[in-house]
N, C-alpha and C positions, 0 to 999 in steps of 0.2 A: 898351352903350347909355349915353347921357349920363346923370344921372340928376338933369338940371333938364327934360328930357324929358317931353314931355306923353305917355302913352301911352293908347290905344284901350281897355286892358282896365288899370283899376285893379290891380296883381297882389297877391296875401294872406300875401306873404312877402318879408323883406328883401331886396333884390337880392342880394347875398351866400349867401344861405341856398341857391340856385339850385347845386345842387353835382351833380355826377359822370352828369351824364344829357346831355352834351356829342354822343355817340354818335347817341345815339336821335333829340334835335332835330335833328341833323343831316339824320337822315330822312325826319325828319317836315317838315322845309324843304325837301327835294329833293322829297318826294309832293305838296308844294302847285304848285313851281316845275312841275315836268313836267304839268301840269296843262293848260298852254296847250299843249302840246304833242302834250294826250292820251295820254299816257304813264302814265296813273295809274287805279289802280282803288280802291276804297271800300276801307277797312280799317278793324279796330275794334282800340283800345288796351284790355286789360283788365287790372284788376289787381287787388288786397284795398283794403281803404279805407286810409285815409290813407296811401298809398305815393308819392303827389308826382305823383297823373297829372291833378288838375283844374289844378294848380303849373305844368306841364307842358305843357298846351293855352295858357292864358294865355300865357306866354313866347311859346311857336308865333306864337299870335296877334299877339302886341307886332312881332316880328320879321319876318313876312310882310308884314303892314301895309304898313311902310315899306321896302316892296319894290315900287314900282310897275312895274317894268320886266321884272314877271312878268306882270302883268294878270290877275289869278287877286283876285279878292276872298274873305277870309275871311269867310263868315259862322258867327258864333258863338255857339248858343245854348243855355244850361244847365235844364235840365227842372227843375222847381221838386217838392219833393214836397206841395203841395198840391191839393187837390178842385178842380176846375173845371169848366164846362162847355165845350164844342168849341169852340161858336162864340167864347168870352172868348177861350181861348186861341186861334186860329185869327188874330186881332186883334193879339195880342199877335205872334205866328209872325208874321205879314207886317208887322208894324209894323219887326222888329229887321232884318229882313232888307233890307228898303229902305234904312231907317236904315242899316245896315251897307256897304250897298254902295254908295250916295252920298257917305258915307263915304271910304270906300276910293278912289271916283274924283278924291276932292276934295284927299286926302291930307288931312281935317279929325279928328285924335283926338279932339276935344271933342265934334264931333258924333257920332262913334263910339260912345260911350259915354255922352251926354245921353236917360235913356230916358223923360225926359218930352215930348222930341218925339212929335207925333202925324203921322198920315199928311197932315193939309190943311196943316200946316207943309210935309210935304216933298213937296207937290204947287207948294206956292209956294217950294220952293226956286229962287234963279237959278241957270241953268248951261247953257253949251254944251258941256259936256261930250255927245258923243256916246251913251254908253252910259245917262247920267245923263237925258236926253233920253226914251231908249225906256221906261227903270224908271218915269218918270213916267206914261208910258201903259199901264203895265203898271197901275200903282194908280190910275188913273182907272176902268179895268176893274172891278177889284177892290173899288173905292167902292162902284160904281154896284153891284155884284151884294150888297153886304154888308149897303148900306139897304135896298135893294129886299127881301131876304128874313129869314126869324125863325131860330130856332134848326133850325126843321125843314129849310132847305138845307145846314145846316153840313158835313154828313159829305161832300155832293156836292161841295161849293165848298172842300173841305178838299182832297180829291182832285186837285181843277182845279188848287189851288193849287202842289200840291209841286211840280208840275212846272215853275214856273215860273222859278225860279234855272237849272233848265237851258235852258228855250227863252231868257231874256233871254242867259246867256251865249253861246250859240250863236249871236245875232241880231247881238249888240253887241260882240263878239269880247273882250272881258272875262271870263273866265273866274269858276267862283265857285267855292271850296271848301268846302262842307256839314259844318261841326264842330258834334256835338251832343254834349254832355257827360249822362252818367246817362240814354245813351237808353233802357236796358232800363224806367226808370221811369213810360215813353211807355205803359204796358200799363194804371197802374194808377191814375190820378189823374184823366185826362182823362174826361169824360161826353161822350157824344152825346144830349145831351137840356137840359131847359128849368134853373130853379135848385133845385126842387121833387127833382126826380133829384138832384140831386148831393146835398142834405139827406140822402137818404135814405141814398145810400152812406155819408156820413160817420156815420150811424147804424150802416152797416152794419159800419164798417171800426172802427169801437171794441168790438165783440165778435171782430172775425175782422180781423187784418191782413193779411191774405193778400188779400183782396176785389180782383177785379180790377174794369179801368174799361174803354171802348174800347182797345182794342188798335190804336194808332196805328202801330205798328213795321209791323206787317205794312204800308203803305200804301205804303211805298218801295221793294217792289219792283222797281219801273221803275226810280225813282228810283236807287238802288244800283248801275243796273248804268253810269250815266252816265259817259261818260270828259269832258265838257264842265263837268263840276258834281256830280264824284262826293263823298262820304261819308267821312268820317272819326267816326268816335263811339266814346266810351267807356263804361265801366260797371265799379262798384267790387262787385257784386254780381255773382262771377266766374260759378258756375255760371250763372246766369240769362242775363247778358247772355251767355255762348257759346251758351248754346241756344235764344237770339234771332236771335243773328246767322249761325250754323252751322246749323241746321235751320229747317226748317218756310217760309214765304215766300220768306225771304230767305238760304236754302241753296244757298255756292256761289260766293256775290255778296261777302264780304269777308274779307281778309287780316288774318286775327289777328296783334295784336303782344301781347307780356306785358309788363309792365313789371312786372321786380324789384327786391326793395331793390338798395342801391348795395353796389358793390365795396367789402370792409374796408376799403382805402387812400381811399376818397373818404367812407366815409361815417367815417372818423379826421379828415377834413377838414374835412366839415362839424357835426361833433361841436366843434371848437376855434371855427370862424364861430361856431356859436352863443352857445358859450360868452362869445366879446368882444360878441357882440350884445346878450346879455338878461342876465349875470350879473358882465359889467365885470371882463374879461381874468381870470377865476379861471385858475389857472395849470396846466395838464397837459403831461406829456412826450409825447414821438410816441409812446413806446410804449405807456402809458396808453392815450391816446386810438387804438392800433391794439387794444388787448387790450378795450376798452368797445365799438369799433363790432364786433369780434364776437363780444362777448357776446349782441348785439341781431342779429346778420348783415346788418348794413349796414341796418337798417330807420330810415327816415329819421325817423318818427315816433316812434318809440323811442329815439332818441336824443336828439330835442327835449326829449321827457317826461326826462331823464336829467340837459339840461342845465339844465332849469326845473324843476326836482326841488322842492318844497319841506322836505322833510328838512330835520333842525336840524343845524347845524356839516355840512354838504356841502363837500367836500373830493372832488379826484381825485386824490391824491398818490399812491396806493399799488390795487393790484389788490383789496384788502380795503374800501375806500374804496367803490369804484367798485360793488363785488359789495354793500355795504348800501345802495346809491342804489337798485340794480336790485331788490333783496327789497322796498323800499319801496314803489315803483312797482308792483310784481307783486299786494303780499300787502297792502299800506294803504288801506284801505278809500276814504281819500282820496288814493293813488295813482293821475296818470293813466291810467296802463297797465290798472289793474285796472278802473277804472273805464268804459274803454273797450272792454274785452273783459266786465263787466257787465251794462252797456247793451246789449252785443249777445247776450249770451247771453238776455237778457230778449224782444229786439224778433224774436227766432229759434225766444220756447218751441214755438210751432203744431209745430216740425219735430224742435227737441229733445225735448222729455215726449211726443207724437205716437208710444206704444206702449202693446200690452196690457199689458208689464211695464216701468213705467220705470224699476226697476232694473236690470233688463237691459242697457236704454239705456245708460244712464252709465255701467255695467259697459264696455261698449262704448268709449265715449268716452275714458276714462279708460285703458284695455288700450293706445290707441294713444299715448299716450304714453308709455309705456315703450320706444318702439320710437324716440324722438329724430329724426324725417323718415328711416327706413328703410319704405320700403315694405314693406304688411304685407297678403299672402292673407288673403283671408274663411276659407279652409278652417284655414286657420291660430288667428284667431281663434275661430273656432267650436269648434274642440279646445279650445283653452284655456280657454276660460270653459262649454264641455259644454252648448252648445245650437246646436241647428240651423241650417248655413249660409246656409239663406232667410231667418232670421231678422236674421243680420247681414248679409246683404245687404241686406232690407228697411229696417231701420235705417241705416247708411250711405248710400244715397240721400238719405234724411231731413237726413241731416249733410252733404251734400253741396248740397242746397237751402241748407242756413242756413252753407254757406262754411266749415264749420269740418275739412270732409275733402277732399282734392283725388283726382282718377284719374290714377293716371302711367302705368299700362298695363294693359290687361282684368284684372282683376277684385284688381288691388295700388292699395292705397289710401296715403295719407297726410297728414299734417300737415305744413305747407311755414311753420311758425310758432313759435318757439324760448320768446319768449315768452307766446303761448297755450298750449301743454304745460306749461310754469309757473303759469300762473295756475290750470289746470286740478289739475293735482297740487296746490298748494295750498289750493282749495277742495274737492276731494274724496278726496283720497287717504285721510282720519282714519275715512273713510266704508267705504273696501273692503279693508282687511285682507287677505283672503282672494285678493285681485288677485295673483296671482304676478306677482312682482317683475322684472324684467331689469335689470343692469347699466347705468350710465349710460355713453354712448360719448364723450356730450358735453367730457366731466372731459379727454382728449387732444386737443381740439378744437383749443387754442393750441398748445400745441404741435407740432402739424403744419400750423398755418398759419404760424408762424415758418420752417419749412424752405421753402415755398413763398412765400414775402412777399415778396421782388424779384421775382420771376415776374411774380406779381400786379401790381408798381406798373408794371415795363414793359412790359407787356400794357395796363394801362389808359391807361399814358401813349402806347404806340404809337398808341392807336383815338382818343384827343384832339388828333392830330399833324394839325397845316394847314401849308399849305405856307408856310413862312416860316422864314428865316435866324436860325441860333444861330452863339453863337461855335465857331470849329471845336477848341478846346482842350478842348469838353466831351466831345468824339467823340476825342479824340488828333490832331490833326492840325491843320493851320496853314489861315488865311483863315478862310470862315465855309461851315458846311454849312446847304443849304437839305432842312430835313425833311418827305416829303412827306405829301399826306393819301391812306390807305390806303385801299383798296376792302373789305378783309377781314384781322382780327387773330384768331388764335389760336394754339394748341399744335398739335403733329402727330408720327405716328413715321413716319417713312420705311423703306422696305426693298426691296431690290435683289432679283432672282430668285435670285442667290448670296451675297449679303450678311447679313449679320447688320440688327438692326431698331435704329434711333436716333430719340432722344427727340429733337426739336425744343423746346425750352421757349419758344420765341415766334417767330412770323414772323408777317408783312405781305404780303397781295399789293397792286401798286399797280394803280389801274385802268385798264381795258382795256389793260395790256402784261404781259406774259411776263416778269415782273421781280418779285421777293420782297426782301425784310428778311430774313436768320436771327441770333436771338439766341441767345446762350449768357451764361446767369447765373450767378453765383457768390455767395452769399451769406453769408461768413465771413469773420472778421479773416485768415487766411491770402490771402497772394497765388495769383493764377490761374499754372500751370505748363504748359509745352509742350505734354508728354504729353496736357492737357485739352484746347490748342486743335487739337491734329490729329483726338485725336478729334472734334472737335465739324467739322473741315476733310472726314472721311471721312463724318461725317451729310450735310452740305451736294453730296460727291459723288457718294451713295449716293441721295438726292432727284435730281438731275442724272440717274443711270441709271435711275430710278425712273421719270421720267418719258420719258426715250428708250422704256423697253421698252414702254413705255404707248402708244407711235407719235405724243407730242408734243412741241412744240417744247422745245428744251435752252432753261433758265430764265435768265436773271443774274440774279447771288444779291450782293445787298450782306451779309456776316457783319459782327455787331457783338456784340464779346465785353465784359460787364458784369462786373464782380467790385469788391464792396465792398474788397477785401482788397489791391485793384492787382494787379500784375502783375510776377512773376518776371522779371529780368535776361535772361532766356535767350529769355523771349516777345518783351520790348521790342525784342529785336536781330531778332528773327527777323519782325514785321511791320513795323519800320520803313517799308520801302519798298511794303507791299502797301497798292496803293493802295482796292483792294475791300472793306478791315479797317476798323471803325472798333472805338475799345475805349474803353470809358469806366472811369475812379473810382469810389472811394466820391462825392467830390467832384461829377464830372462826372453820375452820374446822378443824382445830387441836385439838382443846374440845371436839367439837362432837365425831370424832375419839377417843380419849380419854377416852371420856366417856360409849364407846361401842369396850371394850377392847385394844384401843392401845396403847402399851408401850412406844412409842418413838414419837415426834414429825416429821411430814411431811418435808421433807428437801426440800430443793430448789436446784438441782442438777445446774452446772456452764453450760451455756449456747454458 
């Protein structure tokens, strides 16, 4: 985007800052586009808080916008956590969405986001726009029923309402896409009643946060199943919104997406952005900045706090440097990090202290830390600490409400948080002595993401790949190769009915053809040697029979062989002329990389 650019949705992060989530908008630009096409059904984005997923909508938003030749309107609206009553917000809901969609028809960002228009402005908007034409008769409707009645029709004319982004889109062949941000929040803020009621909640809701309100989520059930005006919504209160959108009304009706921190090599990139951004080019090596994004595992928020540190004399020069930024943050009582897992351990007590013995509890809490994100049996804990496995399962739900325990399969639990196990060990460890201890597994963390680190960047750099021309000198080879965009990147092991079984460490399938990428990586000062690439020639034909014996089509396989290290005298001569090979440098995949966002050259970690 230009960035003299007027956009629809003000965004709350440097454009820069916008790092390694290339993949997912992807996606999430294709669910809108197919949208005219009816091609799309409602999904909801969930994730922990501050993981880049309101960052994430925004963008969506900015870039669909100024797509008219989808004809799919974004509507985008973020649930406020304040008390209200129906009919206010019902007002406010039809005001943005008009707004939004006149908007869109007009190609007008200013008006996109002016939310001091009111509805008699955009009844006297001019326009022959078609679409923009029917939406005005849709809120003439909408006028007349809204003076006409008090707060007691609200719930009726709420109902009436949803539906209407899908009958205008249907009517005016405009399509509309329903983005709501923090919809799980629809349960607890909203009143169906006068202002007297909502006093009262807010009475209620400073002895009990938990106090629900109208339960608005349930309303779209219709609404959700729309392929003319379906749903996209998120929710940073992971348990809750999945058991909004996965059970009970709306069971059925939406395609969970997660959104994770970023991969070590993008969130090393977006660790150095910040740094030129807010603290004026402080200076870190790639490896630094690869050994700090997983210290945090890629958590984009963590790494902010990391590089807006305010510690005295902050320096990332050295692995020692970096490890007192991160104690500071954790353990400093005016450290973001701490302060933000704080705040939430506080706005969470109903679900945390919520036992006959809250020592127990924290017993509890504290046990799964030890465990580093290894999933951990209830039967398992309940040995350990010598009390009754209902009891930690009762407990664990608890924790499971207030986001601090995840379910990875019936009845193993875990922490999916490197630094909340930190904060947590710090604040109570001094507490339970008695806590058998386990080994940290963490301490060979790097160094087994070092053996895997090119893996990693051509994997991330393959799923960033649009079609568009590099020099062919980065690939080994003369003119220019055009690299394509991939339907699907991962690892795989292949295996023959008489073959032995082969690692794949990266392929691509392109889409809709019978055609792959296979990489083979190398990452050591030593060059790649023959012996490797036949091997890696018998994976590649070993997938080929693999797939014969499976009664499908025989694939073509582009091989592209990586090695920081180059390539032995005896390789060079022997793929000269193949022209299926490409092979890259230290050099060569460093451009590519490069050229598909990365800021810093691939280091060669000491061996």
């Amino acid at each position: 985007m230009d960035e003299e650019q007027i956009l629809p949705v003000e965004e709350m992060v440097a454009y820069e800052e916008f790092t390694g989530r290339v993949e997912i908008l992807r996606k999430l630009n294709n669910w809108v586009k197919n949208i005219q096409k009816t091609g799309t059904w409602s999904t909801a984005l969930i994730s922990p808080r501050r993981m880049g997923k309101t960052v994430l909508l925004d963008r969506l938003v900015n870039t669909v916008f100024f797509k008219p030749e989808y004809r799919v309107a974004p509507f985008y609206f973020r649930i406020r956590r304040e008390e209200t009553t129906l009919r206010r917000f019902l007002l406010e809901y039809a005001t943005t969405f008009f707004r939004q969609y006149i908007a869109y028809c007009h190609q007008d960002p200013i008006l996109y986001q002016n939310h001091t228009v009111e509805l008699k402005d955009l009844l006297a908007y001019q326009s022959e726009h078609k679409a923009v034409l029917l939406a005005q008769k849709f809120m003439q409707e909408f006028v007349k029923r809204y003076e006409r009645n008090t707060y007691e029709d609200s719930r009726n004319h709420w109902d009436a309402f949803i539906r209407v982004p899908e009958q205008l889109a249907s009517f005016s062949g405009t399509r509309v896409a329903v983005i709501i941000d923090e919809f799980q929040d629809m349960k607890f803020y909203i009143h169906d009643g006068d202002q007297q009621t909502v006093e009262r909640f807010i009475e209620k809701r400073s002895h009990d946060s938990g106090v629900e309100g109208t339960d608005l989520t349930a309303t779209y059930d219709r609404q959700s199943q729309s392929r003319k005006a379906p749903m996209l919504v998120s929710g940073s209160a992971v348990t809750l919104i999945f058991k909004t959108v996965m059970g009970g009304p709306l069971a059925g009706r939406f395609d969970p997406i997660y959104l994770k921190p970023l991969a070590i090599p993008d969130g090393a990139i977006l660790l150095r952005h910040l740094l030129r951004l807010y603290v004026g080019n402080t200076p870190i090596s790639p490896e630094n900045a690869i050994y700090a994004s997983s210290e945090v595992t890629g958590h984009p928020y963590y790494l902010f706090c990391l590089a807006t540190s305010q510690i005295d004399s902050k320096t990332f020069e050295d692995k020692e440097s970096i490890d007192r930024i991160i104690r500071h943050e954790i353990e400093n009582v005016y450290g973001k990090i701490h302060g933000f897992w704080q705040t939430h351990f506080e706005n969470n007590r109903r679900y945390i202290n919520a036992d006959s013995d809250e020592e127990v509890g924290k017993k509890i809490i504290y046990y799964f830390t030890q465990y580093n994100n290894k999933p951990v049996d209830i039967k398992e804990i309940a040995g350990k600490l010598k009390i009754p496995e209902k009891t930690v399962e009762q407990k664990i739900q608890k924790l499971r409400l207030a986001d601090l325990v995840y379910l990875g399969m019936p009845r193993y639990y875990t922490f999916n948080d490197i630094c909340l196990m930190r904060f947590i060990r710090f604040t109570y460890e001094k507490d339970w002595e008695d806590v058998e201890k386990v080994a940290r597994s963490y301490d060979k963390k790097f160094n087994s993401l070092k053996g895997k680190f090119l893996e990693m960047v051509v994997e991330l750099t393959m799923r960033k790949f649009s079609p568009r021309k590099l020099d062919g000198k980065y690939f080994g080879v003369s003119g220019e190769v055009e690299v394509p965009l991939f339907e699907a990147v991962d690892t795989m092991q292949v295996k023959g009915l008489s073959t032995r079984a082969y690692q794949i460490d990266v392929w691509g399938k392109l889409p809709r053809k019978k055609e792959y990428w296979f990489c083979e990586c190398k990452y050591t000062k030593k060059p790649m040697y023959l012996d490797q690439v036949k091997k890696f020639e018998a994976a590649a034909a070993t997938f080929r029979q693999q797939e014969a014996e499976a009664g499908r089509a025989i694939p073509q396989l582009r091989l592209w062989l990586v090695s920081t290290g180059g390539f032995a005298g005896e390789v060079l001569e022997y793929i000269k002329n193949r022209e299926e090979i490409y092979f890259s440098d230290h050099d060569g995949i460093n451009q590519i990389f490069k050229a598909f966002g990365g800021n810093y050259g691939i280091p060669i970690f000491n061996e």
